[in-house]
N, C-alpha and C positions, 0 to 999 in steps of 0.2 A: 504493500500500500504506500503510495505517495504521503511522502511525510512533510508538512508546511509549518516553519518555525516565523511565531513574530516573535520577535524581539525588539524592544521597546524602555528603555530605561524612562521617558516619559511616556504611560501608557493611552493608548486608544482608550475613549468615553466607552463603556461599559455596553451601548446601546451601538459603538460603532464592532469592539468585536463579536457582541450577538453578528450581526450584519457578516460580519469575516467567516466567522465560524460555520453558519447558514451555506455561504457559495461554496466554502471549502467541502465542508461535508456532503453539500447535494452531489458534489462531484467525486464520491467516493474517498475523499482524501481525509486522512488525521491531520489535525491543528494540533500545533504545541505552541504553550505560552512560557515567554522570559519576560517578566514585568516587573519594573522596580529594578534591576539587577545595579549593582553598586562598582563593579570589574568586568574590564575586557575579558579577561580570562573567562568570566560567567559565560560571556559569549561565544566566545572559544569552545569551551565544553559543549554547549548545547547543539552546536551547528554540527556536527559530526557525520550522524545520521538522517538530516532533512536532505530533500531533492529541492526546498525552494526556500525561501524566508521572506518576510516582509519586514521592516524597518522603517522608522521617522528619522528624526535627526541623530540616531546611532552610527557608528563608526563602521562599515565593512572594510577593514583596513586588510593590509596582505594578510598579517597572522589569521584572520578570520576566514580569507577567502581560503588560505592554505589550509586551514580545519575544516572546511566542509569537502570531504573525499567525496559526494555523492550529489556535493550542488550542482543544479543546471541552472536556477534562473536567482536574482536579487531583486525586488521592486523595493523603491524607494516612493512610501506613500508622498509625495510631495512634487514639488516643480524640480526643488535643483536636488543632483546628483554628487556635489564635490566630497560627501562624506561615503563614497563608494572610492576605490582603488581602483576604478574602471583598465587599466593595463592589467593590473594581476588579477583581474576578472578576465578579459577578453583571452591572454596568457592559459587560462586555463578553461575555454572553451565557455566561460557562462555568460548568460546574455544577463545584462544590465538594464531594470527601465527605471521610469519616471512615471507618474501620474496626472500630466500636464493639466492645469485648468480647475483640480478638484477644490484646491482650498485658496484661489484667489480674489473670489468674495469676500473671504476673511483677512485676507495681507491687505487688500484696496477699504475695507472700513478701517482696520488697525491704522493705515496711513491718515485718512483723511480725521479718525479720532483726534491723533496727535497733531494734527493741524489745529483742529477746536482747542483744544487743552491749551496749544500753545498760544495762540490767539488772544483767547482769552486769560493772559495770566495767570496760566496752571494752576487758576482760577482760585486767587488770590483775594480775592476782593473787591479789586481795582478794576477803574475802566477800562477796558479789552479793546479788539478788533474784531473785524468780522472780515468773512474770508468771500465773499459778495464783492466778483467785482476786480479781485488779483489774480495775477496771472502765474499761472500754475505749469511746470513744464515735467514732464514723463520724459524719463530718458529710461528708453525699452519699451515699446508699448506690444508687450503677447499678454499674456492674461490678464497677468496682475494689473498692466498697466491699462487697459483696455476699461477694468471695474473701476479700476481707479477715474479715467474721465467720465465716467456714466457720473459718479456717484458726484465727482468735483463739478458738474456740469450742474446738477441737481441743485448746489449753493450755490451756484449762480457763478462761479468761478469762469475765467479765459484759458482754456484750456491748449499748449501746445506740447506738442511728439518731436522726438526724435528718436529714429532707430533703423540702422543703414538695411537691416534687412528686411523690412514689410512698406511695401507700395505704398507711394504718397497717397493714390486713390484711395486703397484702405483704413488709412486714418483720416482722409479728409470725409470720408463718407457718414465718421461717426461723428461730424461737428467738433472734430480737432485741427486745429490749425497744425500743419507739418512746416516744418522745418528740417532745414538740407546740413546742418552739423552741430555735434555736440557745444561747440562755442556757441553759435547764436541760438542755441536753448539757454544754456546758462546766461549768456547774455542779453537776454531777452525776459528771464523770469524772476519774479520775486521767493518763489517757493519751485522747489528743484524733489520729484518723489524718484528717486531709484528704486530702477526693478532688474540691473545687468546681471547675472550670471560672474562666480568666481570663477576663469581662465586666464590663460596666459595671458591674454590682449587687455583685460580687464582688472588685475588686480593692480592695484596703484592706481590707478586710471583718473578716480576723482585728488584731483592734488591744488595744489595754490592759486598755478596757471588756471585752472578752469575756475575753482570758485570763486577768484577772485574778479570773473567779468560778474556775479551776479549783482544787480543792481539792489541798494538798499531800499527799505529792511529787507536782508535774505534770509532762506531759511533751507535748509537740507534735510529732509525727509530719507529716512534710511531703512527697508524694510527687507533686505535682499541680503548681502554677504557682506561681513566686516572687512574683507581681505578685500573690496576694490579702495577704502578709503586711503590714503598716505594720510595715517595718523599724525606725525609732525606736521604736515602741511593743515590740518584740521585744526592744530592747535595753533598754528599761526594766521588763520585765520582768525582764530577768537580773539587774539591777541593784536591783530590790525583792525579787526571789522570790528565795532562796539556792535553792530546791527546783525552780529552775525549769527544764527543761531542753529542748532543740531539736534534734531529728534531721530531717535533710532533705536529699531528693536534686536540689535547686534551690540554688543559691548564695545567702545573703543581699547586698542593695550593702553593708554594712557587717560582711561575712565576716571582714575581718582583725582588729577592733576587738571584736569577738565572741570570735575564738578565743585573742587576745592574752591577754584578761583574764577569760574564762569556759569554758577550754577542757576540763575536768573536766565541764562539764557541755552541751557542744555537739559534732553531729557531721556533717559533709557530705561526701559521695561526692567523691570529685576529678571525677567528671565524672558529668553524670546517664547514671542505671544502672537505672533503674525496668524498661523496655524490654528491655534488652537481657540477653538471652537467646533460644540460638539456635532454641528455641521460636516464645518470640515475636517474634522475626526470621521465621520459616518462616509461621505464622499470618497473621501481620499484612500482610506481603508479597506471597503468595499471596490471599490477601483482597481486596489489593487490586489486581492485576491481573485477578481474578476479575470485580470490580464493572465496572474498566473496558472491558472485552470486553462483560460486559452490556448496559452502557451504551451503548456505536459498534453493536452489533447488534440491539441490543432495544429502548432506549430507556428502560433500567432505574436509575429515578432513585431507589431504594431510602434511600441514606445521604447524602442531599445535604443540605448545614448551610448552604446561601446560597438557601433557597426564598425 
């Protein structure tokens, strides 16, 4: 029998592995759970004997892929893939996917929340702003960013794109203004929501040169990967821009020295919060034990990111 491990140091809503359990089992397969688990090694151990595993933001790092003797496939319930070892995956014949799309209604309100919050003087007391009316720029626009104009549109916000790989038509047709380079986004917007992907091309990528075309008050919205910011360039921006300000549900490495001395104007989730919601818990989980049934019985290599 097909053996299907999730492993989950932050667990699936209770109503999303009902859902996991249901597709795995209709399709003849045993579910095993690792919930809570506190060490790699936990994970180590468990993966030995499964054919498949689902995972959130857990590590399938080499040692793990090298302990499943019997894996064929890894889904990562989410958008991005960077906490898979996709080489010592592909290295050892197993296909890698993603769950594109399932929980991007919940990264795109997370965003536009901290927008409100920050707005309004992380709601201080004091007279605030309103976000009626500012121009708002998406740099990425596939899912996330896509819910994110719906929703930014809804406050009445000026919505502009950039993203070299989706057709101008396609973002113009949703009532976004496109835009042909990441500078005349930033240069252009008062509030800047990332949604890139950590890759080669991309990590560093937001640095001093680009933030600093943002026009004041700025503001950087961060819902995607810690590793595209140049944390010194983040700090010297606080440290040039009085206007400058940073929401994100990614830790900066220099979080303490940020909040010490710019904390009026910074703000980070105690734990990332994009995801979670028991939506896209139920989505994304179900998705992806979907795929992998697919997969063992079909051959459905639909969302595989290590072709």
């Amino acid at each position: 029998m097909t053996k299907v491990l999730v492993a989950t140091d932050k667990p699936f809503a209770p109503v999303a592995v009902k859902g996991i359990r249901k597709a795995i089992e209709n399709a003849g397969f045993e579910l095993v759970l690792l919930e809570n688990y506190t060490s790699q090694e936990e994970f180590v151990a468990a993966i030995g004997d499964v054919e498949a595993v689902i995972i959130r933001s857990d590590k399938a790092d080499k040692q793990v892929i090298e302990a499943g003797s019997k894996l064929k496939i890894i889904v990562r319930a989410g958008a991005g893939y960077d906490n898979i070892d996709l080489p010592a995956a592909t290295s050892k014949g197993i296909v890698a996917m993603n769950t594109p799309g399932q929980n991007s209604n919940a990264v795109a309100e997370l965003a536009l929340g901290m927008m409100v919050y920050y707005a309004r003087g992380f709601f201080n007391g004091k007279s605030g702003s309103e976000l009626m009316g500012k121009k708002l720029g998406i740099h990425a626009y596939g899912y996330v960013g896509k819910n994110v104009a719906r929703i930014a549109k809804g406050f009445g916000m000026e919505v502009y794109a950039f993203d070299p790989f989706i057709p101008r038509e396609e973002i113009a047709k949703d009532g976004v203004k496109w835009l042909g380079t990441v500078e005349e986004l930033y240069g252009t917007c008062n509030f800047i929501s990332l949604h890139i992907p950590a890759n080669s091309q991309t990590k560093q990528s937001v640095n001093y040169s680009l933030l600093s075309k943002m026009p004041a008050p700025a503001c950087l919205i961060n819902t995607a990967r810690a590793e595209v910011i140049n944390d010194a360039d983040l700090l010297k921006m606080f440290q040039d821009r009085k206007d400058f300000a940073y929401l994100t549900d990614v830790e900066p490495s220099n979080k303490a020295e940020i909040e010490a001395n710019f904390k009026a104007k910074f703000f980070c989730t105690p734990k990332k919060s994009g995801a979670q919601t028991e939506e896209a818990n139920i989505n994304a989980g179900i998705a992806a034990a979907k795929q992998i049934v697919n997969f063992i019985n079909n051959g459905d290599r639909t969302f595989q990111v290590n072709k």
